[in-house]
N, CA, C and O atoms as a GROMACS GRO file, in nm:
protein
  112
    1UNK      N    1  -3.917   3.488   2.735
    1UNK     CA    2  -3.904   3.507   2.880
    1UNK      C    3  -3.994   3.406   2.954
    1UNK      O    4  -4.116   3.420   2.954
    2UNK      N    5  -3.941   3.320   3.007
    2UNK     CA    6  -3.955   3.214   3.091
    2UNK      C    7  -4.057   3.244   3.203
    2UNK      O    8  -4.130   3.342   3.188
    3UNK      N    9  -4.067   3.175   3.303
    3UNK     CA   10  -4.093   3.159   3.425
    3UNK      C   11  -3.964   3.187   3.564
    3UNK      O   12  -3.967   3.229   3.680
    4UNK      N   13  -3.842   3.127   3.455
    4UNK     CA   14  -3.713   3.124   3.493
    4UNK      C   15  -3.671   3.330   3.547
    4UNK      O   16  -3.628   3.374   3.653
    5UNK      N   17  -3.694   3.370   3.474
    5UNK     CA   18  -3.649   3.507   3.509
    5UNK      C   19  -3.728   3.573   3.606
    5UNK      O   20  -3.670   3.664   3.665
    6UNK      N   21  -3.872   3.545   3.645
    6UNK     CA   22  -3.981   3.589   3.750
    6UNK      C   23  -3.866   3.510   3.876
    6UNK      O   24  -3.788   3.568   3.951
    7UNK      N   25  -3.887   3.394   3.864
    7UNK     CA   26  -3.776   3.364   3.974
    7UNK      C   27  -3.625   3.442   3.995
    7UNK      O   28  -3.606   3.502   4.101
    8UNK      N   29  -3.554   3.438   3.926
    8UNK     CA   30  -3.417   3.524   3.997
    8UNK      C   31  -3.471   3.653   4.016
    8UNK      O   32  -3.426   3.715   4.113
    9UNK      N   33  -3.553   3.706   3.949
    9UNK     CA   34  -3.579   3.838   4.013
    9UNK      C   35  -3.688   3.854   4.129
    9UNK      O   36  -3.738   3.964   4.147
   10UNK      N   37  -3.724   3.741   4.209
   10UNK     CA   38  -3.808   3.747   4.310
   10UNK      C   39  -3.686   3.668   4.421
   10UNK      O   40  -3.691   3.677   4.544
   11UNK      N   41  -3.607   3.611   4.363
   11UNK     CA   42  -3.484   3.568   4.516
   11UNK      C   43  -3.446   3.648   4.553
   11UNK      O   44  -3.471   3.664   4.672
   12UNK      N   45  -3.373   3.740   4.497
   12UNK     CA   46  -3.303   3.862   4.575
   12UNK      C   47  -3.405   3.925   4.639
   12UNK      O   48  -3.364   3.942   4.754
   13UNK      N   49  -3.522   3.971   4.629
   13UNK     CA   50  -3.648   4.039   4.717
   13UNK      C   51  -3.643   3.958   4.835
   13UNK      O   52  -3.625   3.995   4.951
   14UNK      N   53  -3.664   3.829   4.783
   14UNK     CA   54  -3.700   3.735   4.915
   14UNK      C   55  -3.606   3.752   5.011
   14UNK      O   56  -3.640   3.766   5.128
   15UNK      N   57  -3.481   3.753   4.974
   15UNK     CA   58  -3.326   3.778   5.030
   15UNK      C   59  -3.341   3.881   5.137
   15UNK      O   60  -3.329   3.882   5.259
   16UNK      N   61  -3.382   3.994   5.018
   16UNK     CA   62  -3.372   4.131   5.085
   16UNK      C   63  -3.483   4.147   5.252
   16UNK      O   64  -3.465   4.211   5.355
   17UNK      N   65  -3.600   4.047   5.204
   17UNK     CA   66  -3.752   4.079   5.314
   17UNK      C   67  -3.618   3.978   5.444
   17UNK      O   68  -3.595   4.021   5.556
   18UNK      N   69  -3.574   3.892   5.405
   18UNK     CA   70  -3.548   3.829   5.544
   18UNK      C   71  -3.435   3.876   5.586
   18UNK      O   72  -3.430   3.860   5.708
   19UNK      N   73  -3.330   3.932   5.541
   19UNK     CA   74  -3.256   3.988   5.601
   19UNK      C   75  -3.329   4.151   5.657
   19UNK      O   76  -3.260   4.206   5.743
   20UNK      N   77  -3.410   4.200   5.630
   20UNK     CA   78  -3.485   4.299   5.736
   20UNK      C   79  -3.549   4.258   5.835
   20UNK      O   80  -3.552   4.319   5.942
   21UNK      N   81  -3.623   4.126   5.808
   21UNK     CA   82  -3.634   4.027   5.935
   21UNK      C   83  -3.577   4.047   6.038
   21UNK      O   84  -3.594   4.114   6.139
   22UNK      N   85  -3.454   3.926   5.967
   22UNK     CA   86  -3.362   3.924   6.116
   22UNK      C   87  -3.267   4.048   6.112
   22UNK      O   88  -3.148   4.019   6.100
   23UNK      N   89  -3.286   4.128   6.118
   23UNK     CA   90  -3.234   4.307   6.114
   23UNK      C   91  -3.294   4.341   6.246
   23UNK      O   92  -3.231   4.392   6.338
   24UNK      N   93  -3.448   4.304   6.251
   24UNK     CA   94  -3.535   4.320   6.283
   24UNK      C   95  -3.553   4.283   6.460
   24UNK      O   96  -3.565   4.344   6.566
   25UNK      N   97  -3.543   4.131   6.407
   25UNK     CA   98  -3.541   4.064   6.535
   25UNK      C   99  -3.442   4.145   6.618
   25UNK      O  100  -3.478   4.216   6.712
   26UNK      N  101  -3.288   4.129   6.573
   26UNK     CA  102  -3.182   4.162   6.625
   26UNK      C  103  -3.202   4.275   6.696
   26UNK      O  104  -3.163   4.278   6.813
   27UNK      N  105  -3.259   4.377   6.642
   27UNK     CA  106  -3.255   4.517   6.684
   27UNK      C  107  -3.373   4.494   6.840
   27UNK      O  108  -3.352   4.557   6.944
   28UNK      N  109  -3.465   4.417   6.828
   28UNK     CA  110  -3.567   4.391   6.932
   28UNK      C  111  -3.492   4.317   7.059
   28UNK      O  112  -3.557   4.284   7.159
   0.00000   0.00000   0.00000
């Protein structure tokens, strides 16, 4: 187990934090 797998499983998080972001904004 790589370095490679810490990454795809930290994009989708990252994914997930900015689309609550702009969820976020939007709703403001």
């Amino acid at each position: 187990m790589g370095p490679r797998l810490s990454v795809w499983l930290l994009l989708p998080l990252a994914a997930l934090l900015l689309h609550e972001e702009r969820s976020r904004a939007a709703a403001k």
